[in-house]
C-alpha positions as CSV (number, residue, x, y, z in Angstrom):
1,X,-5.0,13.1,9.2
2,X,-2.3,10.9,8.6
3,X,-2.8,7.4,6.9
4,X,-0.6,4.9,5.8
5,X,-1.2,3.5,2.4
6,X,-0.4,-0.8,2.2
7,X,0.7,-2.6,-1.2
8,X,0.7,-6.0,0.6
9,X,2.3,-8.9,-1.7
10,X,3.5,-12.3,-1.9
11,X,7.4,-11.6,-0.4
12,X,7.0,-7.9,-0.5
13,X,4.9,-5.4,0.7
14,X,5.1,-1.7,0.3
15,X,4.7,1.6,2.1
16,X,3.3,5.2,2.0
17,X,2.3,7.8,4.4
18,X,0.8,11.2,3.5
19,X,1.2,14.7,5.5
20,X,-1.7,15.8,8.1
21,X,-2.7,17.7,5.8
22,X,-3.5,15.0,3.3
23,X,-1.5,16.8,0.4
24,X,1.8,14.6,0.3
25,X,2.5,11.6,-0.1
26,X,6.0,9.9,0.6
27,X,7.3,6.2,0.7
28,X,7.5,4.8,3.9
29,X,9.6,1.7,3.2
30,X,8.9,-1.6,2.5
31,X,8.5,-5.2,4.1
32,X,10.3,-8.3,2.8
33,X,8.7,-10.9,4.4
34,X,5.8,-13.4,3.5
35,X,4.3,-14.8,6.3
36,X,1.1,-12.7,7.1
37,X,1.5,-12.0,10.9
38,X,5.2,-10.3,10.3
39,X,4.1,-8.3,7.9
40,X,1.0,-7.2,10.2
41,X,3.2,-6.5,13.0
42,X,6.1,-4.9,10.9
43,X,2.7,-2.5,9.4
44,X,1.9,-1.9,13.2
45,X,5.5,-0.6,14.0
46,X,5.2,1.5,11.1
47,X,1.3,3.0,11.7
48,X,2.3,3.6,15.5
49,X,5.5,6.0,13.9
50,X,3.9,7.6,12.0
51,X,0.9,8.3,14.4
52,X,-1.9,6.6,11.6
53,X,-5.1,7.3,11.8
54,X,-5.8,5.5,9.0
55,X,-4.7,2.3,6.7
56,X,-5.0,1.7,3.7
57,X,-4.6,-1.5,1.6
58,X,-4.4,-1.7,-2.1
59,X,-7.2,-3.9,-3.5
60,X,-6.1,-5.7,-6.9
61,X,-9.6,-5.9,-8.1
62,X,-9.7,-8.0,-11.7
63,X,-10.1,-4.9,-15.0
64,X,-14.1,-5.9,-15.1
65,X,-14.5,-4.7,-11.6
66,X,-14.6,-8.5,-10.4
67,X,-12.7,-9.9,-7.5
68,X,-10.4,-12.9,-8.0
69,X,-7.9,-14.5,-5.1
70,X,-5.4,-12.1,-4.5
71,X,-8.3,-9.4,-4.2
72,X,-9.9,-11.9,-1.5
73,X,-6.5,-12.0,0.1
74,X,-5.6,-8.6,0.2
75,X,-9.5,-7.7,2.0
76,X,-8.8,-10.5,4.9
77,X,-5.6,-9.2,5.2
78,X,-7.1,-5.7,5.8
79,X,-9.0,-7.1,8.0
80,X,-6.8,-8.8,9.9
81,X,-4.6,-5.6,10.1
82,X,-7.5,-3.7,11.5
83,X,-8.5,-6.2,14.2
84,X,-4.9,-6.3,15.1
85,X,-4.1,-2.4,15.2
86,X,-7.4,-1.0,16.0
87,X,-6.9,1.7,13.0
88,X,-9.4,1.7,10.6
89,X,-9.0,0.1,7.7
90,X,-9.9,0.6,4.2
91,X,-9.3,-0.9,1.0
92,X,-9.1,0.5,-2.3
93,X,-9.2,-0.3,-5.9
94,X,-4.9,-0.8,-7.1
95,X,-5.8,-1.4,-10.8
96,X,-3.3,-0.9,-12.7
97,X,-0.7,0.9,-10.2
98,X,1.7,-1.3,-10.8
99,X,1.7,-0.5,-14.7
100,X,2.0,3.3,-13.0
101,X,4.7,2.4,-10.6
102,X,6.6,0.9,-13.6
103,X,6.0,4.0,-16.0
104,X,7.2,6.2,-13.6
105,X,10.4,4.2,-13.3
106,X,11.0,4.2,-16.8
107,X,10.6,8.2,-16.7
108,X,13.4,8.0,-13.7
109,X,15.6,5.2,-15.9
110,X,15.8,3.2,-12.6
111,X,16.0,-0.4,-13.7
112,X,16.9,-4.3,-12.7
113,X,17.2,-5.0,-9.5
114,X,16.8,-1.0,-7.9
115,X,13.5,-1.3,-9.6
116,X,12.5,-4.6,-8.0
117,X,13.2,-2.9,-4.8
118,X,11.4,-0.1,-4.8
119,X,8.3,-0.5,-7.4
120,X,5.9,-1.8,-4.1
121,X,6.5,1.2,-2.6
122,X,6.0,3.9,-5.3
123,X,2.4,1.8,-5.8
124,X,1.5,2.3,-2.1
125,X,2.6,5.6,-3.3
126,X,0.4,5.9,-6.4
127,X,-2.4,4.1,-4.1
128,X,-2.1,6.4,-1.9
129,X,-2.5,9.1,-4.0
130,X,-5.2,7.9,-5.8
131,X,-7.7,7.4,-2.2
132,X,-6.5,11.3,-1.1
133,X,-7.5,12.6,-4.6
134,X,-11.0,11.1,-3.7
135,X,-11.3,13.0,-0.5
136,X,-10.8,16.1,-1.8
């Protein structure tokens, strides 16, 4: 099945996508916009490309387990991205993949503004990843 992994932020929000066969997955490019309905609709055009058949969105959960603001933010945007697409929608723990994103940048010396481009994306990446390891 194909689903699109979401690393929705502030001004930019990443992409990933993963093979049929759940075994790959690829950046899928990245939003930079900040108000909430763009960014669902610029998801939507991306989902319906790809042929999703399901979504999901990174859930920056505090390191206790707790959930503070942006956590509550990135759920009812989930949410709102399932209501408006009619994929369902999941979310899923993003601790620390943003420390990942950035290690793995470091090991690719890709720096300054390149990285600033690209680091949502290799987290939906890393997101990603992480929620197909736990259907296997």
């Amino acid at each position: 099945m194909v689903i699109l992994s979401v690393d929705y932020g502030d001004a930019r929000t990443g992409l990933a996508v993963c093979d049929e066969l759940e075994m790959l997955a690829s950046p899928a490019g990245r939003i930079y916009e900040s108000y909430e309905p763009k960014v669902i609709a610029a998801v939507m055009e991306v989902a319906e490309y790809c042929k999703a058949k399901q979504i999901v969105v990174g859930l920056p959960r505090n390191m206790d387990g707790s959930y503070g603001p942006r956590a509550e933010k990135c759920a009812a945007f989930a949410k709102a991205l399932e209501e408006a697409t009619g994929i369902p929608t999941v979310t899923w723990d993003e601790r620390l993949t943003t420390v990942s994103a950035h290690r793995a940048l470091n090991d690719v010396n890709v720096r300054g503004k390149k990285r600033k481009a690209i680091v949502d994306t290799v987290s939906a990446v890393i997101i990603l990843e992480d929620y197909l390891k736990s259907r296997k």
